[in-house]
Structure formats: structure tokens, C-alpha cells
Backbone as CSV, one residue per row, in Angstrom:
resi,resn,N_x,N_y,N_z,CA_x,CA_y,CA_z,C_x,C_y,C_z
1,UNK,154.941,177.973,37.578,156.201,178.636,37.870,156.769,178.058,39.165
2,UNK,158.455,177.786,39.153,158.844,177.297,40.233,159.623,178.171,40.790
3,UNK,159.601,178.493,42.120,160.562,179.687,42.966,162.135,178.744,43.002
4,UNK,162.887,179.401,42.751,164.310,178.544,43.322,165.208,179.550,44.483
5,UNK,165.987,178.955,45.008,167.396,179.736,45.652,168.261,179.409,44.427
6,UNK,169.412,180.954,44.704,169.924,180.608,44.051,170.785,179.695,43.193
7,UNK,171.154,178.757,44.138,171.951,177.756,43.825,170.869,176.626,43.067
8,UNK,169.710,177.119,42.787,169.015,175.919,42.244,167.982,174.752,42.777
9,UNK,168.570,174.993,44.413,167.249,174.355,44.873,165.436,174.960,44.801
10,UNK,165.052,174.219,44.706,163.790,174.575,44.877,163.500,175.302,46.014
11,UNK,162.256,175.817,46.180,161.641,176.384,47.474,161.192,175.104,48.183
12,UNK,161.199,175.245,49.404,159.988,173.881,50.034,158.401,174.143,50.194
13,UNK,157.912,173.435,50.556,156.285,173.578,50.582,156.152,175.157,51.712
14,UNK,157.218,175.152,52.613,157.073,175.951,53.811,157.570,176.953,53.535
15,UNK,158.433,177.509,52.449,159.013,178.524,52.162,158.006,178.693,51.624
16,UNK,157.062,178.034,50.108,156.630,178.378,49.128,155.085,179.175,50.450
17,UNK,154.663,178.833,51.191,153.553,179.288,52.100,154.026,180.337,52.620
18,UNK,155.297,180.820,53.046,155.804,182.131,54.304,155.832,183.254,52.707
19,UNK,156.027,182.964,51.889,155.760,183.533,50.150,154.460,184.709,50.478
20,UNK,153.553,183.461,50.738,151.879,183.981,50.819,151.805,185.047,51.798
21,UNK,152.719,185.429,53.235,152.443,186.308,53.937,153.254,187.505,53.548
22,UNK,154.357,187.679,52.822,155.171,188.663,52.737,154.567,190.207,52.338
23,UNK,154.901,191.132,52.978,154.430,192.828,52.918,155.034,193.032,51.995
24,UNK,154.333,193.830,51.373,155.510,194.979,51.028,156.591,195.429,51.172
25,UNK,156.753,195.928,52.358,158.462,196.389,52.536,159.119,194.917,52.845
26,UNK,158.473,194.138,52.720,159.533,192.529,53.257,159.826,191.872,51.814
27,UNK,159.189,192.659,50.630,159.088,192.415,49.442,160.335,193.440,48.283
28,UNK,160.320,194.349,49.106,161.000,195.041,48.701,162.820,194.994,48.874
29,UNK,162.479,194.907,50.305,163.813,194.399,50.893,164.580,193.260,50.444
30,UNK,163.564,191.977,50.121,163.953,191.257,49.753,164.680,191.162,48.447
31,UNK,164.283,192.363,47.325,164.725,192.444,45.714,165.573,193.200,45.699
32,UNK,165.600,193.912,47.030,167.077,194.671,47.181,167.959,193.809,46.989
33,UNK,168.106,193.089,47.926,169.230,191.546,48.149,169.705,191.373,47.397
34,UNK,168.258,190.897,46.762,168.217,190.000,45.620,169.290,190.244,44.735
35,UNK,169.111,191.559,44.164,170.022,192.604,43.339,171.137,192.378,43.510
36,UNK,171.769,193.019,44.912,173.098,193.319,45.601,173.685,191.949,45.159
37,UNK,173.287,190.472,45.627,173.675,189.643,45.059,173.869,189.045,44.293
38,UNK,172.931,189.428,42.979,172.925,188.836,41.716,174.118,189.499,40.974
39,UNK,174.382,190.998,41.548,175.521,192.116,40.786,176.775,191.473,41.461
40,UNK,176.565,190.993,43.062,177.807,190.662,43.457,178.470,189.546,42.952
41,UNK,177.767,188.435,42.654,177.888,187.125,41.853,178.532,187.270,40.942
42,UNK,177.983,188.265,39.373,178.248,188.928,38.223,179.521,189.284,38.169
43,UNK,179.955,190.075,39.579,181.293,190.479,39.855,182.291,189.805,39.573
44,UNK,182.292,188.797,40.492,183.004,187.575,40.883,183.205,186.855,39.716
45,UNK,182.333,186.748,38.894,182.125,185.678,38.317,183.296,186.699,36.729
46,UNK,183.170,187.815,36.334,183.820,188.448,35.429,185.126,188.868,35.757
47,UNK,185.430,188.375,37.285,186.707,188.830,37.853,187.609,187.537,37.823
48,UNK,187.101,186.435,37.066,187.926,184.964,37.482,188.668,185.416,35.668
49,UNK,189.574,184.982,35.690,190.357,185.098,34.588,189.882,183.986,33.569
50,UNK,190.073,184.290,32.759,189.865,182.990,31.386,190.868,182.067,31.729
51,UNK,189.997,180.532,31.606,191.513,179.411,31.748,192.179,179.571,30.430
52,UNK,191.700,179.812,29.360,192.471,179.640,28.055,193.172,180.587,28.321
53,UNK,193.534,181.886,28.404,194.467,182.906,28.539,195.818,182.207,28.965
């Protein structure tokens, strides 16, 4: 399995290691985000009008 950002890059070796220390609540927090942004994206992305229209 490969971790990405969103835009598709990969993780680096040094992200993929700071991975290995994360808590709980730094885990949690983080899928909050995660969320907020994946819905905010979603937003955006259903708010652009059709070019064919």
C-alpha cells in the first residue's frame, strides 16, 4: 500500500517514518481534516458548472 497527498504525490521516506510515531488524537485529528477536505473539494468540484451546458 502506498500513502499519497492529495494531489497524488507520494509520501517521502520521512513522512512515511513520522506515520510510525503518530497518537491517537494526532490520528484522529488528522481524519478530521482529512474529511473537512475531501467534502470541501466535493463541494467545489459539484459547484463548477457543466462546460456542455
Amino acid at each position: 500500500m502506498t500513502w499519497s497527498h492529495l494531489d497524488g504525490r507520494p509520501y517521502t521516506e520521512a513522512e512515511m517514518d513520522l506515520l510510525q510515531t503518530i497518537t491517537l488524537p494526532e490520528l484522529r485529528a488528522w481524519l478530521h481534516a482529512h474529511a473537512l477536505t475531501t467534502g470541501y473539494d466535493k463541494e467545489r468540484t459539484e459547484a463548477v458548472p457543466d462546460q456542455d451546458s
